[in-house]
C-alpha positions as a Markdown table, in Angstrom:
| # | Residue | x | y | z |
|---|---|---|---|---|
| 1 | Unk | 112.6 | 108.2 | 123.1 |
| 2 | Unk | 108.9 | 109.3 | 122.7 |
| 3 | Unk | 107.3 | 109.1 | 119.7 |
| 4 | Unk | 103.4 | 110.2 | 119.1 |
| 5 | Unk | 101.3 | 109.7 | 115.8 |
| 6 | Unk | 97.9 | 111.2 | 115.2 |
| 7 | Unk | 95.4 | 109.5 | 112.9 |
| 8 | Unk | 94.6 | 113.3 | 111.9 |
| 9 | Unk | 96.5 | 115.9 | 110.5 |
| 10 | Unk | 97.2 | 119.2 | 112.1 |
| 11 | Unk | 95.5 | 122.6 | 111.3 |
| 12 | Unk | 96.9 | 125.9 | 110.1 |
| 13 | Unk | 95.0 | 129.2 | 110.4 |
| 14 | Unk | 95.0 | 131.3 | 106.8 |
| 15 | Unk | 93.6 | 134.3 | 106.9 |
| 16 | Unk | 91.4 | 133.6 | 109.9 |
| 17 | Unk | 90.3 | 130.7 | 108.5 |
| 18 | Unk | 91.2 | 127.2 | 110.1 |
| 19 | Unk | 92.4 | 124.3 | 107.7 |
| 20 | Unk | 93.6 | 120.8 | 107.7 |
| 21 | Unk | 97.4 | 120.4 | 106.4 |
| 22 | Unk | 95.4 | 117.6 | 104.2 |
| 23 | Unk | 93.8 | 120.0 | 102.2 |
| 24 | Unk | 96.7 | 122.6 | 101.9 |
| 25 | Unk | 99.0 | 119.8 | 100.6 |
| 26 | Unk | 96.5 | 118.5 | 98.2 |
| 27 | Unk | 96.1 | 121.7 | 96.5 |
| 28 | Unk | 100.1 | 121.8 | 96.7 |
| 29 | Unk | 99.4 | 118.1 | 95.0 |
| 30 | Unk | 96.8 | 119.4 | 92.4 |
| 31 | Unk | 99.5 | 122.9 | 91.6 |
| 32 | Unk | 101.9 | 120.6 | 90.6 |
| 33 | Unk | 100.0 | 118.4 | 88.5 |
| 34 | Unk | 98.0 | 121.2 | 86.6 |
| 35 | Unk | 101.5 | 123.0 | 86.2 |
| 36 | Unk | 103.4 | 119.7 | 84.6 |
| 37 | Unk | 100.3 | 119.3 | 82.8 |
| 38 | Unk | 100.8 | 122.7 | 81.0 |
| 39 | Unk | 104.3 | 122.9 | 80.7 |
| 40 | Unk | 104.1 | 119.1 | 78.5 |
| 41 | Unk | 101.4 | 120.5 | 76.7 |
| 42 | Unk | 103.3 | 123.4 | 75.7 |
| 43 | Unk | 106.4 | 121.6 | 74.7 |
| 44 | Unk | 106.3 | 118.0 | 74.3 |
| 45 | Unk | 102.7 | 118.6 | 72.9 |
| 46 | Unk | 103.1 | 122.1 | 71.2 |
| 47 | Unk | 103.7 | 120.3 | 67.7 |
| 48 | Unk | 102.9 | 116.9 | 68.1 |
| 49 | Unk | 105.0 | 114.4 | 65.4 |
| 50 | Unk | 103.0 | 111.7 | 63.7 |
| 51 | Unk | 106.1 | 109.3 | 64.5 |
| 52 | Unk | 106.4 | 110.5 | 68.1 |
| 53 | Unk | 110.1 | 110.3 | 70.3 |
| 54 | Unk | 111.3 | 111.1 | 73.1 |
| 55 | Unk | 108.7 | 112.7 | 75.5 |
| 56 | Unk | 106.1 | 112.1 | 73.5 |
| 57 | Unk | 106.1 | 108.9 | 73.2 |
| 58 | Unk | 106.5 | 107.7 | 76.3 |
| 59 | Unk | 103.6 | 110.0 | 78.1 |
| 60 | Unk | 101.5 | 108.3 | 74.9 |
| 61 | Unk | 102.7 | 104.4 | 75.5 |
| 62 | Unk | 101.7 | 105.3 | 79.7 |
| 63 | Unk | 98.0 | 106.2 | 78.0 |
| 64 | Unk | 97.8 | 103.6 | 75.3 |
| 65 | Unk | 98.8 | 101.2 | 78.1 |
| 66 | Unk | 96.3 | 102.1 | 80.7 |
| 67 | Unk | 93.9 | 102.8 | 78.3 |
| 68 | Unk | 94.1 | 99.0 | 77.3 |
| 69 | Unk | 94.2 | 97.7 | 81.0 |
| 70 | Unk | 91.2 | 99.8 | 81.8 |
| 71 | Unk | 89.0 | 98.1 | 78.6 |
| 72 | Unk | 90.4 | 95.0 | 79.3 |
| 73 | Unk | 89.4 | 95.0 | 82.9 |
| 74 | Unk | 85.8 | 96.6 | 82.4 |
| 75 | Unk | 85.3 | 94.9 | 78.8 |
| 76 | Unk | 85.5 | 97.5 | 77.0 |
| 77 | Unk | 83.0 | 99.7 | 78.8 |
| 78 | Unk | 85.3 | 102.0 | 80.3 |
| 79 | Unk | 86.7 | 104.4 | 77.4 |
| 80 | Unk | 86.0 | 107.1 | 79.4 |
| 81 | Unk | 87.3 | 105.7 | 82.3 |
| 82 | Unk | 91.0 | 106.4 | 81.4 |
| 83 | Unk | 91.3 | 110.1 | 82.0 |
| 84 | Unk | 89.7 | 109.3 | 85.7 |
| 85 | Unk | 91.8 | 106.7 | 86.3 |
| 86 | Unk | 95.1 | 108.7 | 84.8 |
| 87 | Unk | 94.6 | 111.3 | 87.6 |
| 88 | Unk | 93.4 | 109.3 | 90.2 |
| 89 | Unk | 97.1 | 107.6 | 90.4 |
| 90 | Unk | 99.0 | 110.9 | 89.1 |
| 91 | Unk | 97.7 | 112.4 | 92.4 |
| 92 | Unk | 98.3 | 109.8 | 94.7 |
| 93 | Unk | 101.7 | 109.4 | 93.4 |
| 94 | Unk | 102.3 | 112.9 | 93.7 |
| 95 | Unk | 101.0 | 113.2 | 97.1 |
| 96 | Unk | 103.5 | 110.7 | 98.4 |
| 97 | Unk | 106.0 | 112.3 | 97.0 |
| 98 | Unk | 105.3 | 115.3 | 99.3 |
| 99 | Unk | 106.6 | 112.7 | 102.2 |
| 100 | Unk | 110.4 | 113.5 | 100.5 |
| 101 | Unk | 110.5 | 117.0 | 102.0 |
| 102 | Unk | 109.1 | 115.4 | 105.1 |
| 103 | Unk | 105.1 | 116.4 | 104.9 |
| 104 | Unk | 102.7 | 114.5 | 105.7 |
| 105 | Unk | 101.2 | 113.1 | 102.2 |
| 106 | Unk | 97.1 | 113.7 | 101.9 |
| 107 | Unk | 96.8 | 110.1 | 101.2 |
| 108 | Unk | 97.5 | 109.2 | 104.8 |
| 109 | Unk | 94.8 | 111.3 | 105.9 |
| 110 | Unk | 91.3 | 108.9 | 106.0 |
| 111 | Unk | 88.7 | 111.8 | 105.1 |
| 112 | Unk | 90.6 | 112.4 | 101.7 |
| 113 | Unk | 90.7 | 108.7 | 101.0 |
| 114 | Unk | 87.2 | 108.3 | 101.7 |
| 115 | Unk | 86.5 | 110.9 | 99.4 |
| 116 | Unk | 88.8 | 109.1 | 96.3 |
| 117 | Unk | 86.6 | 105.4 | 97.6 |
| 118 | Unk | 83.8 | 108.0 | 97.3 |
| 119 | Unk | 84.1 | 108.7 | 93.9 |
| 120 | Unk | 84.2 | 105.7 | 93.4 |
| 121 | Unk | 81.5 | 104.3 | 94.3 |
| 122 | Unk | 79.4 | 106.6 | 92.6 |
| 123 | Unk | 81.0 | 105.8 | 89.4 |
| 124 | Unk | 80.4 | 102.1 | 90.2 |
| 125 | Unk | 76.8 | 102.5 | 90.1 |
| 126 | Unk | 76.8 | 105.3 | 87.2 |
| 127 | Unk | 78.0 | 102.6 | 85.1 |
| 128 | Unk | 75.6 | 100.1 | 86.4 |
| 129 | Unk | 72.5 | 102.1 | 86.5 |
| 130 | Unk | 73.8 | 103.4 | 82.9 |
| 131 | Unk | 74.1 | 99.8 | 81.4 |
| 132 | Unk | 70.9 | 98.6 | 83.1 |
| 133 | Unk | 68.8 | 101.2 | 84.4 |
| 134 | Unk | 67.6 | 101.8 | 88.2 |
| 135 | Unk | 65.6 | 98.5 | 88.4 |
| 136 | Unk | 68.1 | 96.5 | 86.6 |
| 137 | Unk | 70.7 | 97.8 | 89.0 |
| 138 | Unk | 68.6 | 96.6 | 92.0 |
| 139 | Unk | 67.2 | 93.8 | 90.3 |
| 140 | Unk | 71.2 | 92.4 | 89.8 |
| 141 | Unk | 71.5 | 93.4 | 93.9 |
| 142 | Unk | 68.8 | 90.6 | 94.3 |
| 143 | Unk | 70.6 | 88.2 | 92.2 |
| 144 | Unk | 70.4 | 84.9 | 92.2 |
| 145 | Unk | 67.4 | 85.2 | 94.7 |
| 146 | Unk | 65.8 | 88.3 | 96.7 |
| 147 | Unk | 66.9 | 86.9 | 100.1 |
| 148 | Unk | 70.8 | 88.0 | 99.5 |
| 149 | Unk | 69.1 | 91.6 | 98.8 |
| 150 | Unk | 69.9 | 93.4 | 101.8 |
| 151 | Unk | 73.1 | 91.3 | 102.1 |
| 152 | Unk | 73.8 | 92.9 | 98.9 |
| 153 | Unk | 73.1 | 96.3 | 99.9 |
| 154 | Unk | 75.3 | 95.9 | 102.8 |
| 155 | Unk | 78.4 | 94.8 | 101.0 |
| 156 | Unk | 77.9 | 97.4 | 98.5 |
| 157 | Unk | 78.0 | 100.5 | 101.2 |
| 158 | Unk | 80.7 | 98.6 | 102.6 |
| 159 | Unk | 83.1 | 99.5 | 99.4 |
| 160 | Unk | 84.0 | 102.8 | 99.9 |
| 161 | Unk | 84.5 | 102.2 | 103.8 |
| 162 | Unk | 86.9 | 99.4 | 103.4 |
| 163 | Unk | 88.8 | 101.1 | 100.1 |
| 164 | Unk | 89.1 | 104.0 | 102.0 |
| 165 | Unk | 90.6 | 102.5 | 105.0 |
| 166 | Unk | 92.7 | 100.1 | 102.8 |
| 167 | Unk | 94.4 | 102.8 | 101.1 |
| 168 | Unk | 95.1 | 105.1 | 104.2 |
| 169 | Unk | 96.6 | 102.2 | 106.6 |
| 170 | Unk | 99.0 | 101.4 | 104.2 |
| 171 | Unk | 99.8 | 104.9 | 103.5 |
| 172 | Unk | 99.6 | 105.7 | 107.4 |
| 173 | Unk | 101.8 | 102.7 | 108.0 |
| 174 | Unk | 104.5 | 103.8 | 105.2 |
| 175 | Unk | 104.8 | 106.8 | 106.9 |
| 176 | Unk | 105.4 | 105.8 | 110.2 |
| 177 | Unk | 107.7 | 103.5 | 109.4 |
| 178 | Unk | 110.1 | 106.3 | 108.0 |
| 179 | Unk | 109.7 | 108.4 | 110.9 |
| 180 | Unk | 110.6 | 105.6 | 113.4 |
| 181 | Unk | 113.8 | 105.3 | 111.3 |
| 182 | Unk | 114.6 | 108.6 | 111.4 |
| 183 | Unk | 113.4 | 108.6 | 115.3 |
| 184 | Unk | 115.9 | 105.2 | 116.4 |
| 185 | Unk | 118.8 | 106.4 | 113.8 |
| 186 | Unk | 119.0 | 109.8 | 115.1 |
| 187 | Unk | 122.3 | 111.7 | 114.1 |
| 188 | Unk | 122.9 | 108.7 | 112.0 |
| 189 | Unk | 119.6 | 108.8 | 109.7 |
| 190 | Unk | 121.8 | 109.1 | 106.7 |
| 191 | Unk | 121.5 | 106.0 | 104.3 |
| 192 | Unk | 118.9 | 103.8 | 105.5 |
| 193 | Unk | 116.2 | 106.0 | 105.9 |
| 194 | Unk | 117.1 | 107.7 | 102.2 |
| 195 | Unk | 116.8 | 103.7 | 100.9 |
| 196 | Unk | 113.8 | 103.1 | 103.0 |
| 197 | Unk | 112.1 | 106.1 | 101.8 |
| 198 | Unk | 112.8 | 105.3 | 98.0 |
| 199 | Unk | 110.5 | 102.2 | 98.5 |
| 200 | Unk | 107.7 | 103.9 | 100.5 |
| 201 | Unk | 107.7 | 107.1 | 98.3 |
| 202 | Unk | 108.1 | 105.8 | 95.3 |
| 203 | Unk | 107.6 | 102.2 | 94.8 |
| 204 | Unk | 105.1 | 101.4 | 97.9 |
| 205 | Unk | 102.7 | 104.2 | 96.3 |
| 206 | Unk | 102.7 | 103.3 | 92.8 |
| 207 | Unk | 102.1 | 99.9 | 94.5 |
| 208 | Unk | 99.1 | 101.2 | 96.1 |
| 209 | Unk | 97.6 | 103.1 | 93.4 |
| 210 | Unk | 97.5 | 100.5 | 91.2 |
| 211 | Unk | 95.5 | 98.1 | 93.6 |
| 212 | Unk | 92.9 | 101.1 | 94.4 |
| 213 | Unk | 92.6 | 101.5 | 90.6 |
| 214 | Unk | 92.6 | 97.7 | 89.9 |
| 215 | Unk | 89.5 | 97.6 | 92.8 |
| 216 | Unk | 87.5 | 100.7 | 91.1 |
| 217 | Unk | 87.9 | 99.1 | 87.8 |
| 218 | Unk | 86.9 | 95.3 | 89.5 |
| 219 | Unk | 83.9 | 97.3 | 90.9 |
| 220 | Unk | 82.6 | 98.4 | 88.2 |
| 221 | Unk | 82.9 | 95.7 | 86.0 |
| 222 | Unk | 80.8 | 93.6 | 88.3 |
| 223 | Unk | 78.0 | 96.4 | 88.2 |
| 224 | Unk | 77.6 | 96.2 | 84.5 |
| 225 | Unk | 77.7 | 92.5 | 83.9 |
């Protein structure tokens, strides 16, 4: 039995135009979303109840209850924070979920995690520079005494490197878990792969989105304080 994993995805050529299956599946990601988005905000959300039920209410408890995690973690600076962070794990969930019909999720390719650790890190020091200013940013870099400066610096460009790479080993690793499965079980990948794969689709990313939301919101708090 030989099996081979690439730490990159493949290409397709569109229209004479080469691109990665990352980027085709993440738009496949971002259709979905945008499309659930509209049909719930032309039915659940058409004629929205003062007492909401059903629907309604439980897509308002899932804001009103990361709305309060994300104050409570950034003090109450991050109001705005909760649409970001609302997408941020709708995608990566959904993107996981494209493992079911046996694609390779976006997630588990390191240039599109990079990008999410990216973001950020720029919103880490928006906030900070926004609370503080540019020299009160640096100036709480060279906290409790310039000489940890640099050592600052470092450990800051480090963030998006190491939640990047965080986020796509453990996505990489759910994945090849499921295919060795499939790979040892052959003919007889009927149950255990479909059990496996309930944990790393659904559980294992929700899992992961919540730590990579928990670190951006950890982040941020320290670069206001």
């Amino acid at each position: 039995m030989n099996i081979e994993f690439s730490l990159w995805a493949d290409r397709v050529t569109i229209f004479g135009y080469s691109l990665s299956t990352t980027i085709i599946y993440s738009w496949i990601a971002m259709a979905i979303l945008i499309i659930g988005a509209l049909i719930i905000r032309l039915t659940v959300f058409r004629n929205p109840k003062q007492n909401p039920r059903g629907a309604q209410n439980v897509i308002e408890t899932i804001v009103e209850v990361v709305g309060k995690y994300t104050n409570a973690q950034t003090h109450d600076a991050g109001e705005m924070l909760c649409s970001y962070i609302l997408t941020i794990a709708a995608f990566l969930i959904t993107s996981a979920f494209l493992e079911l019909f046996r694609l390779r999720p976006p997630t588990a390719d390191i240039t599109l995690t990079f990008a999410l650790a990216l973001m950020t890190f720029i919103l880490i020091n928006a906030y900070g520079i926004r609370r503080k200013g540019v020299l009160g940013r640096l100036k709480s870099l060279a906290a409790p005494t310039p000489i940890v400066f640099p050592f600052r610096v470092i450990s800051e460009m480090a963030i998006p490197v190491s939640m990047a790479c965080r986020l796509f080993g453990n996505m990489l690793g759910g994945m090849i878990v499921i295919d060795l499965l499939y790979a040892a079980l052959g003919h007889f990948a009927i149950g255990l792969p479909a059990v496996a794969g309930l944990y790393f689709n659904v559980f294992h990313p929700i899992m992961q989105a919540f730590i990579f939301i928990t670190l951006t919101l950890t982040f941020i708090n320290e670069a206001i304080e």
